[in-house]
C-alpha positions as CSV (number, residue, x, y, z in Angstrom):
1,X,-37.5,-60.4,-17.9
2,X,-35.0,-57.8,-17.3
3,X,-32.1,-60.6,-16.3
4,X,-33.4,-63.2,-19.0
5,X,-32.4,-60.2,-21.5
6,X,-29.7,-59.4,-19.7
7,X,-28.6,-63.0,-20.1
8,X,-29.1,-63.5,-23.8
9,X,-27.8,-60.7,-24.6
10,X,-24.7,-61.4,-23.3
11,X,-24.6,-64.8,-24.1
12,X,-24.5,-64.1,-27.6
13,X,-22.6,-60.8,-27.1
14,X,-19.7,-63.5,-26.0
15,X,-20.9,-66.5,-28.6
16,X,-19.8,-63.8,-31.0
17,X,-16.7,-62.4,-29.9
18,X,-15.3,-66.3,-29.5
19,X,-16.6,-66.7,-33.2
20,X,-14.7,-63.3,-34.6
21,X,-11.6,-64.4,-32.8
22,X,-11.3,-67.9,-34.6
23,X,-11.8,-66.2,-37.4
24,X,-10.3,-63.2,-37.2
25,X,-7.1,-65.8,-36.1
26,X,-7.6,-68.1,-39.1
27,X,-7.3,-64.8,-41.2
28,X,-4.5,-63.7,-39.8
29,X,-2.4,-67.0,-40.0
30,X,-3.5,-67.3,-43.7
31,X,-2.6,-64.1,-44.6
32,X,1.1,-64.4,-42.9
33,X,1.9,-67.6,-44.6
34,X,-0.2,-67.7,-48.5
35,X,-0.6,-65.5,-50.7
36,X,-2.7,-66.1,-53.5
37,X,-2.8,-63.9,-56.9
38,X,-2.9,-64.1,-61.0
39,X,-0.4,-63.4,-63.4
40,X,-2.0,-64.3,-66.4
41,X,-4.9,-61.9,-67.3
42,X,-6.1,-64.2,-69.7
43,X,-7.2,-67.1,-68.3
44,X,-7.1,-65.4,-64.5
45,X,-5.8,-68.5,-62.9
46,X,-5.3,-68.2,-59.2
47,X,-1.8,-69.3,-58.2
48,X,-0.9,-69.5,-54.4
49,X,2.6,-69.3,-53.0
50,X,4.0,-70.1,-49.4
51,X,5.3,-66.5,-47.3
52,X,8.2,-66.4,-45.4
53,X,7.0,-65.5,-42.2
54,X,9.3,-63.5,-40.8
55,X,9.4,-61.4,-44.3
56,X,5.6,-61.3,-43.9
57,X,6.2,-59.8,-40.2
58,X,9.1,-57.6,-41.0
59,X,6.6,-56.5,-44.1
60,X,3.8,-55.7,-41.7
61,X,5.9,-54.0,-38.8
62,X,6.9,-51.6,-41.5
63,X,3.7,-50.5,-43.1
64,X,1.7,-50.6,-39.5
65,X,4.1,-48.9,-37.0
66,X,4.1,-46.0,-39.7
67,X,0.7,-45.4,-39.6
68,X,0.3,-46.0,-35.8
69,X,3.5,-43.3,-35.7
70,X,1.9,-40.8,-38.1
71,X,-1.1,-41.3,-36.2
72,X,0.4,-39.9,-32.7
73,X,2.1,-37.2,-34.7
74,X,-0.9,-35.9,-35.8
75,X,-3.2,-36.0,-33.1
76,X,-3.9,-35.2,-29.4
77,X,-3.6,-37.8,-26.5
78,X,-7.6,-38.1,-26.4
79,X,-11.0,-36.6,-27.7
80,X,-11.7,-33.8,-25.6
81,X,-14.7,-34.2,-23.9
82,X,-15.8,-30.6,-22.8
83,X,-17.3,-28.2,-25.5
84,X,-14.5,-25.4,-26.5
85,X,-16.1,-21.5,-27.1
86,X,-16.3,-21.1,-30.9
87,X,-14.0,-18.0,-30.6
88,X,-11.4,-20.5,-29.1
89,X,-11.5,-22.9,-32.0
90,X,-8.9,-23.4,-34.5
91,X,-10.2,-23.1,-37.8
92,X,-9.0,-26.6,-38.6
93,X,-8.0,-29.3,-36.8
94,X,-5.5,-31.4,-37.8
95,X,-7.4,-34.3,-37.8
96,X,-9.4,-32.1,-40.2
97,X,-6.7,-31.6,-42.4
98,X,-6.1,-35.3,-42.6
99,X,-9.3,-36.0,-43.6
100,X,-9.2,-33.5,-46.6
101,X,-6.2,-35.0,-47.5
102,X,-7.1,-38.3,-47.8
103,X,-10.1,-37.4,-49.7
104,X,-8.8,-35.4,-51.8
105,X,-5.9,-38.2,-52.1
106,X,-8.7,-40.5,-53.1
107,X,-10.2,-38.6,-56.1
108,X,-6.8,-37.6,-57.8
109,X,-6.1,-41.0,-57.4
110,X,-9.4,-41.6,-59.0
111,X,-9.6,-39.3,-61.7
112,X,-5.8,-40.4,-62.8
113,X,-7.5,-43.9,-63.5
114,X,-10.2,-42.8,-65.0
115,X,-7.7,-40.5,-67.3
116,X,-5.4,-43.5,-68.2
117,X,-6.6,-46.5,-66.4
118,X,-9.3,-46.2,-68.6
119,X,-11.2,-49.5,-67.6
120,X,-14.4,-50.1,-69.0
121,X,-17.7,-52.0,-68.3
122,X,-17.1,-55.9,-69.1
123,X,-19.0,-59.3,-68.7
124,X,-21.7,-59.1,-66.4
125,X,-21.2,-55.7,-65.8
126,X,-21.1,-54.7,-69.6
127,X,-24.6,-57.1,-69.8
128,X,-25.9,-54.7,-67.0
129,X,-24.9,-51.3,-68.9
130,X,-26.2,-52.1,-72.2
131,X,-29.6,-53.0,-71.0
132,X,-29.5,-49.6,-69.1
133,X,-28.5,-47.8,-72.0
134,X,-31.5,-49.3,-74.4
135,X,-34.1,-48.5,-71.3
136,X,-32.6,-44.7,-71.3
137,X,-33.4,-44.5,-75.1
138,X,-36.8,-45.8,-74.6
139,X,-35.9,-49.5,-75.8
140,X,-38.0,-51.5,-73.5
141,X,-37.2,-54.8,-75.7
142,X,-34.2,-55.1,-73.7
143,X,-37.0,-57.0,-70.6
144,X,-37.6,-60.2,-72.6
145,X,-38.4,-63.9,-70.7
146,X,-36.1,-65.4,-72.3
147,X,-33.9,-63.3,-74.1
148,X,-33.0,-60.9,-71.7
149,X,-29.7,-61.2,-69.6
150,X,-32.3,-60.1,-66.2
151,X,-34.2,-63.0,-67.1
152,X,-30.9,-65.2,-66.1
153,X,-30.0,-62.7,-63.5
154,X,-33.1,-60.0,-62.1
155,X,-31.4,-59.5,-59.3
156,X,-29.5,-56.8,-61.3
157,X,-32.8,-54.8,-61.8
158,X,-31.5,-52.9,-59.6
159,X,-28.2,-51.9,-60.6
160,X,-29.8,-51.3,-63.8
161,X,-32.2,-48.9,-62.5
162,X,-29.6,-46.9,-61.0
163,X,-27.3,-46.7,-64.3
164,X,-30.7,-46.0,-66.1
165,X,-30.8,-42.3,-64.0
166,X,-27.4,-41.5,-64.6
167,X,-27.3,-42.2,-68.2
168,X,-30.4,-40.4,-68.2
169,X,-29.1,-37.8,-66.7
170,X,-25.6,-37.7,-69.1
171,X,-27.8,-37.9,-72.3
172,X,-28.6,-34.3,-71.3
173,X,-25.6,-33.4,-71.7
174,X,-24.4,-32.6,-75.3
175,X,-21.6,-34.8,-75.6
176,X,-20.5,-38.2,-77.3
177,X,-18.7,-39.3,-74.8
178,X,-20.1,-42.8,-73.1
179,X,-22.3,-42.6,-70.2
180,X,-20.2,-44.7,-68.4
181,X,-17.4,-42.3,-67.9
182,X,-20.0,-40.4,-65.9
183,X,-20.9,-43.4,-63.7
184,X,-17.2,-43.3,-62.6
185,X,-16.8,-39.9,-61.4
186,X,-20.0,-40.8,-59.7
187,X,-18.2,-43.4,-58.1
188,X,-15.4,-40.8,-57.0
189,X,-17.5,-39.1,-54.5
190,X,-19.3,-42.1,-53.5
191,X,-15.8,-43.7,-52.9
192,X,-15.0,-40.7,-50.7
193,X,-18.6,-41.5,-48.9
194,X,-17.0,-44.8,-47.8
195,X,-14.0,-43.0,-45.8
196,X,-16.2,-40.5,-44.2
197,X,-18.8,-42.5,-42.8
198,X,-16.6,-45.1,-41.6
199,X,-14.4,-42.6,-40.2
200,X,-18.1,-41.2,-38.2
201,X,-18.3,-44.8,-37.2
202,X,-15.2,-45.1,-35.9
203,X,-15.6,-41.8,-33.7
204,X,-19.0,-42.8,-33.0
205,X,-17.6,-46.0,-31.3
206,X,-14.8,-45.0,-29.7
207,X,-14.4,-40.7,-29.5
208,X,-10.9,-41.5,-30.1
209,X,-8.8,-38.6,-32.3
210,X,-5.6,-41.2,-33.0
211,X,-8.0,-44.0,-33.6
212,X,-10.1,-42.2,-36.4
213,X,-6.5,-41.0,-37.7
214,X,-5.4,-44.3,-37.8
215,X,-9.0,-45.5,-39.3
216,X,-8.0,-42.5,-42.2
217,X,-4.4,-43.8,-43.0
218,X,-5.6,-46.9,-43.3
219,X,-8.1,-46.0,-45.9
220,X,-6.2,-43.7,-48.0
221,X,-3.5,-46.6,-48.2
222,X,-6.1,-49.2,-49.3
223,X,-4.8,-49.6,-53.0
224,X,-8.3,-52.0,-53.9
225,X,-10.2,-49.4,-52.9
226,X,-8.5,-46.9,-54.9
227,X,-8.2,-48.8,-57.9
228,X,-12.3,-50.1,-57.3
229,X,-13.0,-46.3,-57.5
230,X,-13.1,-46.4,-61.2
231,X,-14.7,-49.9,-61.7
232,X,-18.1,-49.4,-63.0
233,X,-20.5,-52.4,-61.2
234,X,-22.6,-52.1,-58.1
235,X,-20.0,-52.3,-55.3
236,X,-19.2,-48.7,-54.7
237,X,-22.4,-47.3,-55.1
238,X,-24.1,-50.7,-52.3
239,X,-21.2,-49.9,-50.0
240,X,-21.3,-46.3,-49.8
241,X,-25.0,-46.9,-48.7
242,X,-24.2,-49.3,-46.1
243,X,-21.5,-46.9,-45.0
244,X,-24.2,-44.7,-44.1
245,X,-26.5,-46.8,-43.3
246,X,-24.8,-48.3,-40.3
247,X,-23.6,-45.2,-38.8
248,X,-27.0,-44.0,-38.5
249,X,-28.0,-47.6,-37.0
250,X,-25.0,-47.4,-34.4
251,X,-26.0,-44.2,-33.7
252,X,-29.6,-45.0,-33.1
253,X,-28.4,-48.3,-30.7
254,X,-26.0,-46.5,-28.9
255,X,-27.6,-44.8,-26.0
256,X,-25.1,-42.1,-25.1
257,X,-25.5,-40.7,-29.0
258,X,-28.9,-41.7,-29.5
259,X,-31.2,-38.3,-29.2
260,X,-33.8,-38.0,-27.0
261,X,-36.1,-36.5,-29.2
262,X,-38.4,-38.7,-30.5
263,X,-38.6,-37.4,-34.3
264,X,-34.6,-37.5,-34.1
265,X,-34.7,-41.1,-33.4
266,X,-37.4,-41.7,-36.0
267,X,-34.9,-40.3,-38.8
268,X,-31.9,-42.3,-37.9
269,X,-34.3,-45.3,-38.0
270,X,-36.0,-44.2,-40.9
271,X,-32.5,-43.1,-42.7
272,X,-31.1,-46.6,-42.1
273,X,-33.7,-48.2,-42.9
274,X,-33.7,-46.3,-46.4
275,X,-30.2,-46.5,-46.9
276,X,-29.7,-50.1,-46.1
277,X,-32.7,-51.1,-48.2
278,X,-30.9,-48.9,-51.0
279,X,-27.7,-50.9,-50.4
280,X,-29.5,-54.4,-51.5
281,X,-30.7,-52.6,-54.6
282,X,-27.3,-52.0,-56.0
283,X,-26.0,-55.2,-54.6
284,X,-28.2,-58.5,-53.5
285,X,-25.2,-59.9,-51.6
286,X,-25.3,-56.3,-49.3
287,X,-28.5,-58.4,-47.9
288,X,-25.6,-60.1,-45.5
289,X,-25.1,-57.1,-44.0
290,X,-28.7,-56.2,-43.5
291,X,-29.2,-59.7,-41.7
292,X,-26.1,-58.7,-39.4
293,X,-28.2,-55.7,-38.6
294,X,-31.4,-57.1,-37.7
295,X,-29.6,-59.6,-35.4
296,X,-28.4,-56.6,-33.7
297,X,-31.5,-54.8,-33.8
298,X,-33.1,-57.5,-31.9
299,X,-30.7,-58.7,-29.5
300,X,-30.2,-54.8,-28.5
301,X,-33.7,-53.8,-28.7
302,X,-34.3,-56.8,-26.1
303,X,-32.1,-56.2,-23.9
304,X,-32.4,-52.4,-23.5
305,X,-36.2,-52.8,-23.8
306,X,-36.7,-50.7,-27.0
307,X,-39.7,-52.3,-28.8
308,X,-39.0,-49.8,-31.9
309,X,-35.7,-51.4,-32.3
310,X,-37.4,-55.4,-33.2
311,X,-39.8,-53.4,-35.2
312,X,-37.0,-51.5,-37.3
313,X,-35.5,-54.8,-37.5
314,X,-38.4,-56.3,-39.1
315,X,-39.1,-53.4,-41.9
316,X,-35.4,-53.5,-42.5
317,X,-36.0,-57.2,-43.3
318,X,-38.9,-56.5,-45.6
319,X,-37.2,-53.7,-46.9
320,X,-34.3,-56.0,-48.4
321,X,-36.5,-58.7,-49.3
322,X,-38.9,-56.3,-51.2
323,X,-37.0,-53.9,-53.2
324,X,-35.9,-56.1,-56.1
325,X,-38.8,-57.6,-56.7
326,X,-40.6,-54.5,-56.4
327,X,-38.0,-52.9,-59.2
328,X,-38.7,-55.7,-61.7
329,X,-42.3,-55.7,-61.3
330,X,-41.7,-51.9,-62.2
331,X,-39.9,-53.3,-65.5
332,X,-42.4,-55.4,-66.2
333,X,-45.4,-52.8,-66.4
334,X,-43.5,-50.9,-68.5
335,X,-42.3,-53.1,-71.1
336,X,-45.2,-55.0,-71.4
337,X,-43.5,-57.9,-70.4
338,X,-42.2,-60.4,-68.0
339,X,-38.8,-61.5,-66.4
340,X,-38.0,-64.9,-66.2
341,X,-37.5,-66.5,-62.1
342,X,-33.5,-66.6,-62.9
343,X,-30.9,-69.0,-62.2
344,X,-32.0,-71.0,-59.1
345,X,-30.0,-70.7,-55.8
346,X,-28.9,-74.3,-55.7
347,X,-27.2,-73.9,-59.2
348,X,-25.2,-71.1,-57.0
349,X,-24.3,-73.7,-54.7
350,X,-23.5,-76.7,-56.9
351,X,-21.2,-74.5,-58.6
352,X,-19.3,-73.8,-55.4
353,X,-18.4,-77.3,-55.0
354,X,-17.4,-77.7,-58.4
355,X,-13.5,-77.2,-60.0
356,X,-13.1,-74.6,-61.9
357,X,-10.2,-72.8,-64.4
358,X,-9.3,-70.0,-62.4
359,X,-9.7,-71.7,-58.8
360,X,-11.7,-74.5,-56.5
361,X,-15.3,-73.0,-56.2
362,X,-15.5,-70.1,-58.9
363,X,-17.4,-69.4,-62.0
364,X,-17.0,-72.8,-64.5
365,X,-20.2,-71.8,-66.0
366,X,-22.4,-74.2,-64.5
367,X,-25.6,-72.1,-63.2
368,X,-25.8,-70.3,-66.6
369,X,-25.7,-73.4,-68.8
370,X,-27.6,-75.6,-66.7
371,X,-30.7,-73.0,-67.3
372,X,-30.2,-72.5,-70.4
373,X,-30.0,-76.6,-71.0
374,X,-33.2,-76.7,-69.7
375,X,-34.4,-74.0,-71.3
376,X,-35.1,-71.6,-68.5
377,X,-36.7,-74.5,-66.2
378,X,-36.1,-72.9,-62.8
379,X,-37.2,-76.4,-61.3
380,X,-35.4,-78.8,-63.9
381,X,-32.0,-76.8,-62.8
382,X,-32.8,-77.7,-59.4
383,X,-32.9,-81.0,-60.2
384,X,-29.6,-81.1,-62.1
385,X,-28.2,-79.3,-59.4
386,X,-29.3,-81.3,-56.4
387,X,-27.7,-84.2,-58.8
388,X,-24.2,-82.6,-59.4
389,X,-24.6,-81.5,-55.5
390,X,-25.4,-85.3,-54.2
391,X,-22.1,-86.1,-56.8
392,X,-19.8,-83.8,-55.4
393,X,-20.8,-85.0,-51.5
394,X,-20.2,-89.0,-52.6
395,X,-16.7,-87.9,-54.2
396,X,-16.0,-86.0,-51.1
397,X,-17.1,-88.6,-49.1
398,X,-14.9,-91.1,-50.6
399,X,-11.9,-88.7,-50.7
400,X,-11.7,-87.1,-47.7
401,X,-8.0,-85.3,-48.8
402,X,-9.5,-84.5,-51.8
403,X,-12.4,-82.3,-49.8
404,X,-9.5,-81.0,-47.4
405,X,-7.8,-79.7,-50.4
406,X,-10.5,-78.2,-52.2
407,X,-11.8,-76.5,-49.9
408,X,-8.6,-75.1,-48.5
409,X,-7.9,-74.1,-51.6
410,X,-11.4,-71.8,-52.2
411,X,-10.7,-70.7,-48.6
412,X,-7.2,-69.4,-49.8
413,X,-7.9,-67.9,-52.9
414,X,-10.8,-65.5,-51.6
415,X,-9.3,-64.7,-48.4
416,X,-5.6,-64.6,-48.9
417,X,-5.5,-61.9,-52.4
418,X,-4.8,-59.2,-50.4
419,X,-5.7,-57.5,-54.2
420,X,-9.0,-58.9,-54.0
421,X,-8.8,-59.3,-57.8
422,X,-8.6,-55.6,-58.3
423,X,-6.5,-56.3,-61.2
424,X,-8.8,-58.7,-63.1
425,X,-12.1,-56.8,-62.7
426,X,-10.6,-53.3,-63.7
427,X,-8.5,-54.4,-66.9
428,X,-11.0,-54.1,-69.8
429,X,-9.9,-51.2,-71.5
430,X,-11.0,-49.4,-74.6
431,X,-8.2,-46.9,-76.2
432,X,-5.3,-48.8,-74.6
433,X,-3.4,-47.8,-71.9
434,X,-0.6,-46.1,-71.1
435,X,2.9,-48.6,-70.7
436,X,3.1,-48.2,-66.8
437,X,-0.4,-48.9,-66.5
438,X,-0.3,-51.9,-68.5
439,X,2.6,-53.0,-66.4
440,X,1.4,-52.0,-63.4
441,X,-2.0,-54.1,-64.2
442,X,-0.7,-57.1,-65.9
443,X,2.7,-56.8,-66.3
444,X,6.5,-56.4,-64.2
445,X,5.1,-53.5,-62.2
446,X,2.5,-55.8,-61.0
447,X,3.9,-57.8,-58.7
448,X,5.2,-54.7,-56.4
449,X,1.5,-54.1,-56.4
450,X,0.4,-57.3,-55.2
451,X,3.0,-57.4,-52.6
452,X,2.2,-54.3,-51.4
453,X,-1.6,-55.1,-51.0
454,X,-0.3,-58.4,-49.2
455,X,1.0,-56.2,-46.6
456,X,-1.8,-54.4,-46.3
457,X,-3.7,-57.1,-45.9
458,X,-1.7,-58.6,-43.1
459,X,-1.8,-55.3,-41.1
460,X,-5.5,-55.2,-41.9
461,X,-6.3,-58.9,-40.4
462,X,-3.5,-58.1,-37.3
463,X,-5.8,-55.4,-36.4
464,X,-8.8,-56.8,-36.3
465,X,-7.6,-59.9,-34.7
466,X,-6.2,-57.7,-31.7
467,X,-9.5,-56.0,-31.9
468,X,-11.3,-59.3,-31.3
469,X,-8.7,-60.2,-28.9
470,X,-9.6,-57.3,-26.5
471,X,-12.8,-57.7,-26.6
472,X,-12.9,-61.3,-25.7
473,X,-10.7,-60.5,-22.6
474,X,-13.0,-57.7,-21.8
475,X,-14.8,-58.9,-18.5
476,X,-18.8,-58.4,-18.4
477,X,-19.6,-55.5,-16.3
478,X,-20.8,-56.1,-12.6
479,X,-17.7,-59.7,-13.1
480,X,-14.7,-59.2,-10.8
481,X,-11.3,-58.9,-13.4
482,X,-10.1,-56.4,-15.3
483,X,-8.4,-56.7,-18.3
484,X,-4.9,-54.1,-19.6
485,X,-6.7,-53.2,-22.6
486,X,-9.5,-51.4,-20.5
487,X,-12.8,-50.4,-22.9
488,X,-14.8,-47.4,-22.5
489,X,-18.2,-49.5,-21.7
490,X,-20.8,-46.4,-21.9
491,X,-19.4,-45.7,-25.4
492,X,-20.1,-49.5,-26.8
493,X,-16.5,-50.3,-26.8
494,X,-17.0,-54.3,-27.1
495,X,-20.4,-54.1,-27.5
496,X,-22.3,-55.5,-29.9
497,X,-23.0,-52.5,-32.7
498,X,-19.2,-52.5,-32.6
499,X,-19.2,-55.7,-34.1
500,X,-21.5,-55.4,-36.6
501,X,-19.6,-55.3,-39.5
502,X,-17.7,-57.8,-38.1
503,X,-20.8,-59.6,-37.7
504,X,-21.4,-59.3,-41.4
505,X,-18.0,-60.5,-42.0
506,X,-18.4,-63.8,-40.6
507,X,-21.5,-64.1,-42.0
508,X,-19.6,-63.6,-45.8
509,X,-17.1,-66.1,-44.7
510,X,-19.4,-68.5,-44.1
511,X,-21.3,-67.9,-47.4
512,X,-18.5,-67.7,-49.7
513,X,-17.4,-71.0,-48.4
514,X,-20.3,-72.9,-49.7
515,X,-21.3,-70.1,-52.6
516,X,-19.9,-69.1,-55.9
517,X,-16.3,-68.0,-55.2
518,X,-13.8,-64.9,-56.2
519,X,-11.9,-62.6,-54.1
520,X,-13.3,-59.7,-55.3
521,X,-16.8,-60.5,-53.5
522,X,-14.5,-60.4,-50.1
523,X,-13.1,-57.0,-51.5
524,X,-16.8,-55.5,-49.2
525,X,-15.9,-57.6,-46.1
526,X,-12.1,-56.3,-46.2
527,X,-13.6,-52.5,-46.0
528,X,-16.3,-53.6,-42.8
529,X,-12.9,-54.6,-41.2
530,X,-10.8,-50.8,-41.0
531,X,-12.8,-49.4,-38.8
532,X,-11.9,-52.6,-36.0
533,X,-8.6,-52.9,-37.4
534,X,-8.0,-49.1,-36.6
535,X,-9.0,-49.3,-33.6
536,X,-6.7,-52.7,-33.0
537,X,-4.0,-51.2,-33.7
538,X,-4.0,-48.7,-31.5
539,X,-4.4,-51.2,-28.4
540,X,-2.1,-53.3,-30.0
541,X,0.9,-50.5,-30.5
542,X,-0.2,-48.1,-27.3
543,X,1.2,-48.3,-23.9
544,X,-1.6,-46.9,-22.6
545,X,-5.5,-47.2,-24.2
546,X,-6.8,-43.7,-22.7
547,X,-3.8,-41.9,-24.8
């Protein structure tokens, strides 16, 4: 049993490292020669332009070796190992320091947009805030079966049970300011949740000072995130939960930072388990990462012979699947009515093979008026959809280029904004802005931004691609061969937890390619990637990987 284990494990340890490396490639050689973007906020039309690549390169080299450079200014050769006397310890490391810095880099950075960026709730996520608002005042008409914006979409119950606490919370306040000012500097802190736990990741993985330094620069340069601080919808809150979430998982799967105590084990699991599930409230797509998890879970829990792992896996499972529905059967007791099924999946999917007016794939519209057509027929929907779905296949069938292109062209304008539409979803504004944010957002300034983030990008991508590089040269212990870029196997180097994010990655990729499109859903995936990509490009730009 023990070498059957032993044997799928690795198997599938290797299936996926091959996997994240034609990926991770195909990211990589995207990013270096397209970058896609909008100019006009208006109709948000994606546009697409061929890179130079040796602009793109020269671009790169000078953003990355900075960091890698400010990285090996900053911090010792290697982790020390042995435990120092209190008395002998400096009151702050300058890794410490760092860290403080970027933080605090983070919420000025925030604050200043929520001073003059001043974006503001809009489409969906406007929809989402004014039912909370009417549930706060103790408007229940708001849950309706058909005239309720949760009947098209319940899987924001969530979201707006969340917003319902804070607003609760800011009504006690006596001000007349909107409650949604508060839910941004909620966000701040949350933001700054993000960079701390995936720099714990990152020293969980590899106990590597210039690595988790690099991991930091990395972060406080990230311009999306910083500008996705102040946007008030459920990716900040979902991410910072998964944040957490997964560095309590790697902990509990790694064996050399798992405790031995049994009721220590039982609160990483039971932690993750809550944190994750949490994660999937704010945000149904966060269920992708949950799924990466439990494949972990599994696969780990078999091959070290763990049975609580597989049995974690499985409540984490039911965890995700349960909470929403849980939340609007909540809704329904108390209004005293019901929530319609929503939009059907298929809808979802029709409209990701369907041309649209911003870009191949995105929202045309479809899902919402095909339910409404029907009026509200979950199973007439399906129909139409399977329909325009069987249409789309015989016109790709007979046009082959035409498929190519399309498809190309939703692949592109997801993975290749390096602004992951940070722009778009953050310009609503109420009050008006100040003339360098208006040009920074939508006007001349804007294009120094975008280049900028296309950098980013790039280094982001080269970093994890070197990541995934190493790991597939990495031989499997007890194989003859060695490899330059030598791992630290008891601390998980290449092994699987390290890829989990990664994990969840591919598993987005995949998704997105046959799902409703936009670049800011990738905007989740970009932020799984640092913690690799730190640790990439340290291999990549070392001469030796124990420095």
């Amino acid at each position: 049993m023990n070498r059957f284990s032993t044997t799928i494990y690795y198997f599938s340890l290797r299936f996926v490292q091959i996997l994240l490396l034609l990926l991770s490639g195909l990211l990589l050689a995207s990013a270096f020669l397209a970058t896609c973007y909008s100019t006009d906020m208006g109709t948000q039309l994606v546009l697409s332009k061929w890179d130079n690549p040796f602009w793109s390169l020269l671009g790169t080299a000078l953003l990355a070796l900075p960091v890698r450079g400010a990285a090996s200014c900053i911090c010792r050769k290697k982790t020390e190992e042995k435990a120092v006397p209190l008395e002998k310890r400096k009151p702050l490391s300058r890794l410490a320091i760092l860290r403080l810095a970027v933080l605090g880099w983070c919420m000025a950075v925030g604050l200043v947009l929520i001073l003059f960026g001043r974006s503001a709730p809009a489409a969906d996520a406007y929809s989402v805030y004014s039912i909370a608002e009417h549930l706060a005042a103790g408007d229940s008409s708001v849950i309706h079966p058909s005239e309720s914006y949760l009947s098209y979409y319940p899987q924001q119950a969530g979201l707006t049970a969340f917003w319902e606490i804070l607003i609760r919370l800011w009504n006690l306040a006596p001000t007349g300011l909107a409650a949604y000012h508060f839910i941004k500097l909620v966000y701040l802190p949350l933001t700054c949740a993000i960079i701390f736990f995936g720099e714990k990741l990152v020293h969980l993985l590899w106990n590597h000072e210039r690595t988790d330094c690099i991991y930091l620069l990395l972060a406080g340069l990230n311009c999306p995130l910083l500008m996705y601080s102040s946007f008030v919808y459920g990716e900040i809150p979902s991410f910072a939960a998964l944040s957490a979430g997964l560095y309590l998982l790697t902990k509990l799967l790694l064996k050399d930072s798992c405790p031995s105590e049994k009721n220590s084990r039982s609160c990483l699991g039971l932690g993750s388990f809550f944190l994750l599930t949490l994660a999937v409230l704010l945000r149904k797509n966060s269920l992708i990462f949950v799924i990466a998890a439990v494949l972990v879970l599994l696969l780990v829990g078999l091959w070290q012979k763990r049975p609580a792992l597989p049995l974690l896996a499985v409540c984490c499972m039911a965890g995700a699947l349960a909470v929403l529905p849980c939340v609007q059967k909540y809704y329904e007791l108390r209004s005293g009515s019901t929530i319609s099924s929503g939009v059907p999946a298929l809808s979802y999917l029709a409209m990701g093979m369907q041309e649209s007016s911003r870009a191949e794939g995105w929202y045309n519209g479809f899902n919402f008026n095909t339910y409404q057509e029907t009026g509200m027929d979950a199973q007439a929907t399906e129909a139409a959809s399977l329909e325009a779905i069987q249409e789309r296949l015989s016109f790709f069938r007979k046009n082959p280029g035409e498929a190519a292109r399309f498809y190309l062209r939703k692949y592109l304008s997801q993975w290749a904004d390096g602004t992951y539409a940070c722009r778009q979803a953050t310009l609503a504004t109420q009050g008006g802005r100040s003339p360098f944010f208006v040009s920074l957002y939508e006007g001349d300034k804007s294009r120094y931004l975008i280049s900028y983030c296309n950098i980013y990008q790039n280094v982001l991508y080269l970093g994890t691609f070197v990541f995934c590089l190493a790991g597939c040269r990495k031989k499997r212990p007890g194989n003859s061969g060695s490899t330059p870029l030598r791992p630290e196997p008891d601390r998980g180097e290449f092994q699987l937890p390290a890829y989990l994010g990664l994990i969840a990655v591919l598993g987005g990729f995949l998704f997105h390619m046959a799902w409703e499109a936009n670049s800011r859903y990738i905007f989740l995936y970009s932020l799984a990637m640092i913690p690799c990509a730190a640790r990439g490009l340290f291999l990549l730009l070392c001469r030796n990987p124990d420095q």
